[in-house]
N, C-alpha and C positions, 0 to 999 in steps of 0.2 A: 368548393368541394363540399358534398355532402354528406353526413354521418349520419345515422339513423340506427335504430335495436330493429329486425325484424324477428318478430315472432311468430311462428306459425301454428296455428292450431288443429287439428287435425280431427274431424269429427264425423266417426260413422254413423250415427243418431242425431235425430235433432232435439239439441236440451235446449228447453224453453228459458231458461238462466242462461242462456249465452252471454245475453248484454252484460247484463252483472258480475259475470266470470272475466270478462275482457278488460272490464273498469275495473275490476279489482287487482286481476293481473299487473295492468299499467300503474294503476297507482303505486302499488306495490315496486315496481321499479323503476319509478320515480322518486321514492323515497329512500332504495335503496344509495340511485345516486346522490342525492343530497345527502345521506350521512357518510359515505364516501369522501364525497369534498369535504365536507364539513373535519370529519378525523385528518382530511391531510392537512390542512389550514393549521387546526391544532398544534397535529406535529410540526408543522414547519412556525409555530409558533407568532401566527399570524393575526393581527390584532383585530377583534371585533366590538363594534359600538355596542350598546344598550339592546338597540332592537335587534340586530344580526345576532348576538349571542341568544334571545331570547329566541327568535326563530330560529336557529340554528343553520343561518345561511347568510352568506355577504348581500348586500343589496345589489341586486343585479344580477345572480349569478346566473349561468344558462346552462341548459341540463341537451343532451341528446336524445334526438324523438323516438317514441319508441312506440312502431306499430306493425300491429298484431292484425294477422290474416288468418280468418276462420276457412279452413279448405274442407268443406262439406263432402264427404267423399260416401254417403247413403248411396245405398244403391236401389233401393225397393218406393222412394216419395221426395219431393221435391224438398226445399227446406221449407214447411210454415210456423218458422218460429218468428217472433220478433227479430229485426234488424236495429232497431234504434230504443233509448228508454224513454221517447214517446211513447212509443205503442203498446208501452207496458204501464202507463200510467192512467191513472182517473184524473182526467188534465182538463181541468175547466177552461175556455178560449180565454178570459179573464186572467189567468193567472199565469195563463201558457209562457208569454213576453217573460217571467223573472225565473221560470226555471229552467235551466241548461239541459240540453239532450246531448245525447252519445250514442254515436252511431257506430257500428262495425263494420270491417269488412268482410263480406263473405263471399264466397266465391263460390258458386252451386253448378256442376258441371250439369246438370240436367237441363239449366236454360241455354244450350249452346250444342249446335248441329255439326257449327264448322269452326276448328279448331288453326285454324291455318294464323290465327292471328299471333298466335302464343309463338315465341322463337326459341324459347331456351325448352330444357328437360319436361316442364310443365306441360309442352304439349301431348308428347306421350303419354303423361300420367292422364290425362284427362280424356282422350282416345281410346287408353285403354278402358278407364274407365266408364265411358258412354257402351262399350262395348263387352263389361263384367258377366253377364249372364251367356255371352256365346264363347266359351274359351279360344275357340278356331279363329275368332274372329281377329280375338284380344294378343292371339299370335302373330296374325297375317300383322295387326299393323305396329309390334313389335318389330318382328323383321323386317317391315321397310325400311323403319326407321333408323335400325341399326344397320342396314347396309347401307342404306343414304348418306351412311355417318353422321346422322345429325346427333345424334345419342353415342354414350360410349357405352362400354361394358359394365362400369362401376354405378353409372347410373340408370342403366336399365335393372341392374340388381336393386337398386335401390328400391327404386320403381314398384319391381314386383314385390320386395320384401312389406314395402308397404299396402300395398293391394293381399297382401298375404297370399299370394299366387305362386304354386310349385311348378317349376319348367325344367324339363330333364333332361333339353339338348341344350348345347353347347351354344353360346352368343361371339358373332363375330365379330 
């Protein structure tokens, strides 16, 4: 079985700090879990060596992944921000070997024609989305969708709440 934190980021603009906002994000709750465990240990009055106390962690302990998906939802230019903290660096090929990158993921509806791959709610949003500048359009393939049943009502609202899109008839 697998556990994992998804985080989704949701980004009409593209900020050129994405990478940095994502790593900080993650580390950030990474550290939250570690002082979690670590308070329950405490409480439950669980004994820690030299080093474990000083790091404030048992040796070994394991944390749940936590990844975060940048959902690029611009609608006027592709994303060209960096994806990784490569490409934000002055990275000599020399030194490249000892420093760690971090990549994102992002997910830019703009490189994508056909959406048939996506199975759950996501492919709506990203239909409609390819489709944001023609509202006629952004309807027609709303309501395939939802008569197809592949979509329900609660998340087509969603959908649109997100798209900030106002629709004044009735979803079936």
């Amino acid at each position: 079985k697998y556990v994992s934190i998804m985080v989704l980021e949701s980004q009409s603009y593209v900020d050129y700090r994405m990478v940095f906002r994502v790593m900080e994000s993650e580390v950030i709750g990474y550290e939250k879990q570690r002082k979690e465990k670590y308070l329950a240990k405490r409480r439950k009055n669980v004994k820690f060596n030299s080093h474990e106390y000083l790091s404030g962690m048992k040796k070994g302990q394991k944390y749940i992944p936590i990844i975060t998906l940048v959902l690029y939802v611009g609608k006027n230019k592709l994303w060209d921000g960096s994806r990784s903290l490569y490409e934000m660096l002055e990275l000599d090929e020399e030194i490249k070997p000892f420093v760690n990158d971090f990549k994102i993921n992002l997910f830019d509806y703009h490189n994508y024609k056909d959406f048939s791959m996506f199975k759950t709610e996501n492919r709506l949003l990203f239909e409609m989305l390819a489709n944001a500048r023609d509202k006629k359009k952004m309807l027609g393939v709303l309501s395939r969708h939802t008569h197809a049943g592949e979509v329900d009502e609660a998340s087509a609202k969603a959908i649109l709440g997100i798209l900030n899109v106002k629709i004044d008839c009735e979803l079936p």
